[in-house]
C-alpha positions as CSV (number, residue, x, y, z in Angstrom):
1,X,18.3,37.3,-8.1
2,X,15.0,36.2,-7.0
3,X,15.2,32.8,-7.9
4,X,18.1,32.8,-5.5
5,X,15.8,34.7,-2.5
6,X,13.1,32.1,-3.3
7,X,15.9,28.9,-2.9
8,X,16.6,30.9,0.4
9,X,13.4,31.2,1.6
10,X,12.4,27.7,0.9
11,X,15.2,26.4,2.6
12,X,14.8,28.8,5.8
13,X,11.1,27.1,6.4
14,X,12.0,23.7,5.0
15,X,14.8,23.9,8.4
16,X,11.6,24.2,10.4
17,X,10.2,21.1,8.9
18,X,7.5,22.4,6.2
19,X,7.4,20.1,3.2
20,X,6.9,22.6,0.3
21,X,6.7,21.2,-2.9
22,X,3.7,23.1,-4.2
23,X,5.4,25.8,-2.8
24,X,8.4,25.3,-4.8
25,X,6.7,24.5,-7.7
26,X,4.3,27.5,-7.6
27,X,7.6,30.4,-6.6
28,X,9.6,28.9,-9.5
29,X,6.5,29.4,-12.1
30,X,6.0,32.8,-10.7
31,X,9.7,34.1,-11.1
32,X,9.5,32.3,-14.6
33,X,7.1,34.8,-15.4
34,X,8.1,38.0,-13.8
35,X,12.0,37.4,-15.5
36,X,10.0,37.3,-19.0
37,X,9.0,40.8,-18.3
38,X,12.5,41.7,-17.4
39,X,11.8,42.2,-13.9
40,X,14.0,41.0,-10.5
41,X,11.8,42.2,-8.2
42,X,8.2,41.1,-6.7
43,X,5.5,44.1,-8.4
44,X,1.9,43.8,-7.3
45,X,0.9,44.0,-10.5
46,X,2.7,41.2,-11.7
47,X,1.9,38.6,-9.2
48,X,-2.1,39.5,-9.6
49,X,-1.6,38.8,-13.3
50,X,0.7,35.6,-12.6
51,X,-2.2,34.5,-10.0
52,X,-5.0,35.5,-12.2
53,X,-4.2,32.9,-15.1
54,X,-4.8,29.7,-12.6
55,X,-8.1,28.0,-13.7
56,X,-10.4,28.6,-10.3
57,X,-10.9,30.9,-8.1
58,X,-9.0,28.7,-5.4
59,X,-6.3,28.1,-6.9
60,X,-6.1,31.9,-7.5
61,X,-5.9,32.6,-3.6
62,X,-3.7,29.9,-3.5
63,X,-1.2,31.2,-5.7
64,X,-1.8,35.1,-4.3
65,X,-1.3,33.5,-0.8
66,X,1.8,31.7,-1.4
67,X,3.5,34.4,-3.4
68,X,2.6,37.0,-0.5
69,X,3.9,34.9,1.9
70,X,7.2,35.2,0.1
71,X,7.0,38.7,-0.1
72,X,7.1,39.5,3.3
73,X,10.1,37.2,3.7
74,X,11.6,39.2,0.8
75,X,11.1,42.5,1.8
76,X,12.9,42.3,5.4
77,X,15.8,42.3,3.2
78,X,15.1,44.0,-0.2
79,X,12.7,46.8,0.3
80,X,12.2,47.2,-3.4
81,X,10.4,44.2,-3.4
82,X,6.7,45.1,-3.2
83,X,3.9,42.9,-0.6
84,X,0.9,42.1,-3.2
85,X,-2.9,42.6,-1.2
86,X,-4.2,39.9,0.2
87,X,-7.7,40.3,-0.9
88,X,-7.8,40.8,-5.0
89,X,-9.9,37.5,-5.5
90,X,-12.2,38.4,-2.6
91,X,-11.6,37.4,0.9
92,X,-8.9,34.9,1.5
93,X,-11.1,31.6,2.2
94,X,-10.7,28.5,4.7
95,X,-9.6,25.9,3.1
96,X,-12.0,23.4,2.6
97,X,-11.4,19.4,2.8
98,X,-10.3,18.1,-0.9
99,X,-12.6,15.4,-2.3
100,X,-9.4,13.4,-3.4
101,X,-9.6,10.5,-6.2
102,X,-8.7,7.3,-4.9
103,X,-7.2,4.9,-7.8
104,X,-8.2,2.0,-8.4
105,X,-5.5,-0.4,-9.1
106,X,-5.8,-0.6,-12.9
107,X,-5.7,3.1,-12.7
108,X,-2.2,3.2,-11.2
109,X,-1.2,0.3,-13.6
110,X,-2.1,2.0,-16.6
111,X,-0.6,5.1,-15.1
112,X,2.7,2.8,-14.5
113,X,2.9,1.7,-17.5
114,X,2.5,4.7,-19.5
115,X,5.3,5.8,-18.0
116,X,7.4,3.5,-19.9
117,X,6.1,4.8,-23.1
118,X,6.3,8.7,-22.6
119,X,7.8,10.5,-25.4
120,X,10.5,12.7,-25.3
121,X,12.4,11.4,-22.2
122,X,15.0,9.3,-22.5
123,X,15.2,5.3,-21.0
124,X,16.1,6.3,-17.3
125,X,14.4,8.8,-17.3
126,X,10.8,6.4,-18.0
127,X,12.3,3.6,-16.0
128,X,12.4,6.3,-13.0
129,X,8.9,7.6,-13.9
130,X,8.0,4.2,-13.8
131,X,9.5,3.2,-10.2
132,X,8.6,6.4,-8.9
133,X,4.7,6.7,-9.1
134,X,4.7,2.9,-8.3
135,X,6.6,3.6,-5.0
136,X,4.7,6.3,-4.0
137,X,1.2,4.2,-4.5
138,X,2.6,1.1,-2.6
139,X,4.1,3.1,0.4
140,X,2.0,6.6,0.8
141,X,4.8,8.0,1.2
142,X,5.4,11.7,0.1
143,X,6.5,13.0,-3.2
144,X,9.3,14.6,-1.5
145,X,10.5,11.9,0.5
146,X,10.9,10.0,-2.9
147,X,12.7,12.4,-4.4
148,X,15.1,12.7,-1.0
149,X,16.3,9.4,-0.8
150,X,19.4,8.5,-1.2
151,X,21.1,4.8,-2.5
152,X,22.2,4.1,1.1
153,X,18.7,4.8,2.5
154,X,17.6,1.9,0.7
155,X,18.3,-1.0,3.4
156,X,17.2,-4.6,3.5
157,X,14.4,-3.5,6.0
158,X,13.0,-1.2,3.9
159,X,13.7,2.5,3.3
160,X,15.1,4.9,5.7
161,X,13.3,8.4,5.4
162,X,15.7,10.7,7.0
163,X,13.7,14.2,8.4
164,X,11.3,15.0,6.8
165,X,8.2,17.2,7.7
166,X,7.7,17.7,11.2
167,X,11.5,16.6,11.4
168,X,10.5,13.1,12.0
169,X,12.6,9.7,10.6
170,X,11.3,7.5,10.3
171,X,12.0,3.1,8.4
172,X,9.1,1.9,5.9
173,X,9.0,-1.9,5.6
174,X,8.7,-2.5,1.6
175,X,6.4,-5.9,0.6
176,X,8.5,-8.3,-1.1
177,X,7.3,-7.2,-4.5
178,X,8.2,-3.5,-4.0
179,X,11.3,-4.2,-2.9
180,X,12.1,-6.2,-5.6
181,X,11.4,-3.7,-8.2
182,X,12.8,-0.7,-6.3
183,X,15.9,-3.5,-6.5
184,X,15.7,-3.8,-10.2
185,X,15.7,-0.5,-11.2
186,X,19.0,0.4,-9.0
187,X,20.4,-2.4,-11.1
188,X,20.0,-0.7,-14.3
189,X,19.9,3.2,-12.8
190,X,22.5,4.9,-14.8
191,X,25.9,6.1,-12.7
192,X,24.9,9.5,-11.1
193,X,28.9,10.1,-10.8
194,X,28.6,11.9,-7.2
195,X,24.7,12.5,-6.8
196,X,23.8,9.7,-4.9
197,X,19.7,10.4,-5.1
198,X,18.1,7.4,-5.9
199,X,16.0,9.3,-8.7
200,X,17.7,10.9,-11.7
201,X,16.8,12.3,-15.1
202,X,20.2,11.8,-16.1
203,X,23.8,11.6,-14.8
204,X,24.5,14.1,-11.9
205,X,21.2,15.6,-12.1
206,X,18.3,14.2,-9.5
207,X,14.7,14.3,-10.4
208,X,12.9,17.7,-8.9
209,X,9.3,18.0,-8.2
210,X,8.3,20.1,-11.0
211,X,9.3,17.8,-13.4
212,X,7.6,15.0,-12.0
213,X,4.5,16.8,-11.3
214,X,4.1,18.0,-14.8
215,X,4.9,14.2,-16.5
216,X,1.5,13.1,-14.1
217,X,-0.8,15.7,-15.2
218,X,0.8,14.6,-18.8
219,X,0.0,11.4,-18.3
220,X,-3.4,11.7,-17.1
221,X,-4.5,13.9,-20.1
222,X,-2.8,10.8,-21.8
223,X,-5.2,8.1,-20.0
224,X,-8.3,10.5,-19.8
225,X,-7.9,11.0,-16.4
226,X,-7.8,14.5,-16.5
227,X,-10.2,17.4,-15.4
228,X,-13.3,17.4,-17.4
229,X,-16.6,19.0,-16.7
230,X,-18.0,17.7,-13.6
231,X,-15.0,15.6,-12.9
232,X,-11.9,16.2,-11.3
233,X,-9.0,13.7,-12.0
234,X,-6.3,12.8,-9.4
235,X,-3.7,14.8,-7.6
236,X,-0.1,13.9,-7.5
237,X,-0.5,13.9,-3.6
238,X,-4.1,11.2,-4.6
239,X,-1.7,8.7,-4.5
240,X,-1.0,8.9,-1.1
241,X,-4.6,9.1,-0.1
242,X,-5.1,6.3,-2.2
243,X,-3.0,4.3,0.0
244,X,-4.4,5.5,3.0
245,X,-7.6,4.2,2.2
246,X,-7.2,1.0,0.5
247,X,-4.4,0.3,3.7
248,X,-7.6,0.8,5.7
249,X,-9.7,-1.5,3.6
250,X,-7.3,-4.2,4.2
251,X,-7.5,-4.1,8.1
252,X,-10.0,-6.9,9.7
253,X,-12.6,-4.8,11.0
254,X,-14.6,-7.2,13.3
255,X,-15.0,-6.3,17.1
256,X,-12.0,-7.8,18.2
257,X,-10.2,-5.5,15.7
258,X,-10.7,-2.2,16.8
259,X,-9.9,0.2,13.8
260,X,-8.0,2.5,16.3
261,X,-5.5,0.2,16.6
262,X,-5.2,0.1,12.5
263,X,-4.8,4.3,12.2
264,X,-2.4,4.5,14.5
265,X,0.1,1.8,12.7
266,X,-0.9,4.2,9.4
267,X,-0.7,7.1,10.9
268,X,2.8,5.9,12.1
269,X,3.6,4.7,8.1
270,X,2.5,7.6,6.9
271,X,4.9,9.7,9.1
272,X,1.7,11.5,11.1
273,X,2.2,13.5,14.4
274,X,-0.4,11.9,15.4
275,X,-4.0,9.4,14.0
276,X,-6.0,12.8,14.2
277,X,-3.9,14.2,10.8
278,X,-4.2,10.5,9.5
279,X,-8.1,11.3,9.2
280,X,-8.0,14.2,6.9
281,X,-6.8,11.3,4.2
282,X,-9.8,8.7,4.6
283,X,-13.0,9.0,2.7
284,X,-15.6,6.3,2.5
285,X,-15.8,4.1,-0.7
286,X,-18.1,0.9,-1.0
287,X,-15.6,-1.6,0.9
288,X,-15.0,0.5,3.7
289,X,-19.4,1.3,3.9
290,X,-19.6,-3.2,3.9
291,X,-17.1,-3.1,6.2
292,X,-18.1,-0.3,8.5
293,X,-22.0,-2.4,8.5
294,X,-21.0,-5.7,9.0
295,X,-18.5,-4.8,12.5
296,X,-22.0,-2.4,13.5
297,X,-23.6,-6.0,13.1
298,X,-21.2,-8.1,14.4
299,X,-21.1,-5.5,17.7
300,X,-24.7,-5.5,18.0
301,X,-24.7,-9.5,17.6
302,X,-22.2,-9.6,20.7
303,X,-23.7,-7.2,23.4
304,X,-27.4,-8.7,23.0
305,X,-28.0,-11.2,26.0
């Protein structure tokens, strides 16, 4: 029963364009754990315990947030459903900006390739794995755009992603090399009889967000890119920001290449609104400090008489 009001609910604010994978993810792991306790209905008790078992403090909130969210969406029509307080873990905090891990290429190779070797999954399953995280690292694009697309959205000009957050469409050109993969894994992609997703476990059945998520963290533990003391390894979403950042790091950034120019054909990529929401996924790393110092000298070089 709730799993059903939670598929509703999603759906309801997905039609308003939210992406909501963590969202998804996060519900899904919650009802998991009320339905062991026999319980159909949201308890306050149960969602502080659920909550309480993340690892920090944030991602308490973040769980307690999400969860309350959904209770108020619940409750309009199930009264027994019960609205958790908002303030168990102390006051509900600002979000602050994420100090996101930008691969380096060798890290998303080795990540690519241990995809091929996972155990447990079946062939298609690691050749998916496999042309999935390398997708998402050459394009930026978002997990669940990836996991939307469908065989004919894959055209000869790139790939067609079809409204998605903010209800924009939007093409991505593919480099040759991309597109050539992407192209060699449809050849041996196992018949999905009707399913048409591009991305499938097996037969009939198309890849879903949870499963992917928890194959990266697998994989990282794997490479010794997890969390450690002091350390934070990446994010699913890191690959995206990776992209952001080394795109930037590719752009000529001499005087007569204003860098404006450059975030508004990512921020167009990337599927922004607008450059402004482009900038909450750029970070300095050593290129982008050369760079940054040798268009300050070239600049200074030109307006001196």
């Amino acid at each position: 029963m709730m799993k059903q009001e939670i598929d509703d609910y999603l759906a309801a604010r997905r039609s308003f364009g939210f992406d909501l994978g963590i969202h998804e993810y996060l519900l899904h792991g919650f009802e998991r754990f009320a339905s062991a306790r026999g319980e159909v209905h949201i308890r306050k008790q149960t969602v502080v315990e659920w909550a309480a078992e993340a690892p920090s403090s944030r991602q308490q909130e973040r769980r307690l947030r999400i969860v309350v969210h959904f209770a108020r969406y619940a409750r309009t029509e199930n009264p027994a459903h019960e609205i958790p307080p908002v303030r168990v873990f102390g006051r509900m905090s600002v979000p602050s900006r994420y100090n996101a891990y930008i691969l380096s290429p060798d890290d998303i190779r080795r990540i690519m390739m241990a995809a091929t070797t996972l155990e447990s999954t079946t062939l298609p399953e690691r050749r998916a794995f496999f042309t999935l995280f390398g997708l998402l690292a050459a394009t930026g694009m978002r997990v669940s755009e990836a996991l939307a697309l469908r065989l004919d959205d894959v055209t000869s000009d790139g790939l067609v992603i079809r409204q998605t957050k903010f209800q924009k469409s939007r093409l991505l050109p593919l480099h040759e090399t991309t597109s050539s993969t992407l192209r060699r894994y449809l050849r041996g992609r196992r018949p999905g009889g009707t399913d048409d997703h591009v991305f499938l476990t097996e037969p009939g059945k198309p890849l879903q967000y949870g499963r992917v998520h928890s194959t990266f963290r697998k994989i990282l533990a794997q490479l010794g890119l997890h969390q450690g003391p002091g350390h934070k390894g990446p994010r699913l979403h890191d690959l995206r920001h990776t992209f952001a950042v080394r795109a930037l790091e590719a752009c000529p950034m001499g005087a007569r290449d204003p860098v404006d120019r450059h975030l508004l054909a990512l921020s167009t990529y990337l599927g922004h609104l607008c450059p402004s929401l482009t900038y909450w996924y750029l970070q300095l790393t050593p290129q982008l400090t050369a760079d940054i110092a040798d268009a300050c000298e070239a600049f200074f070089q030109e307006v001196q008489p």
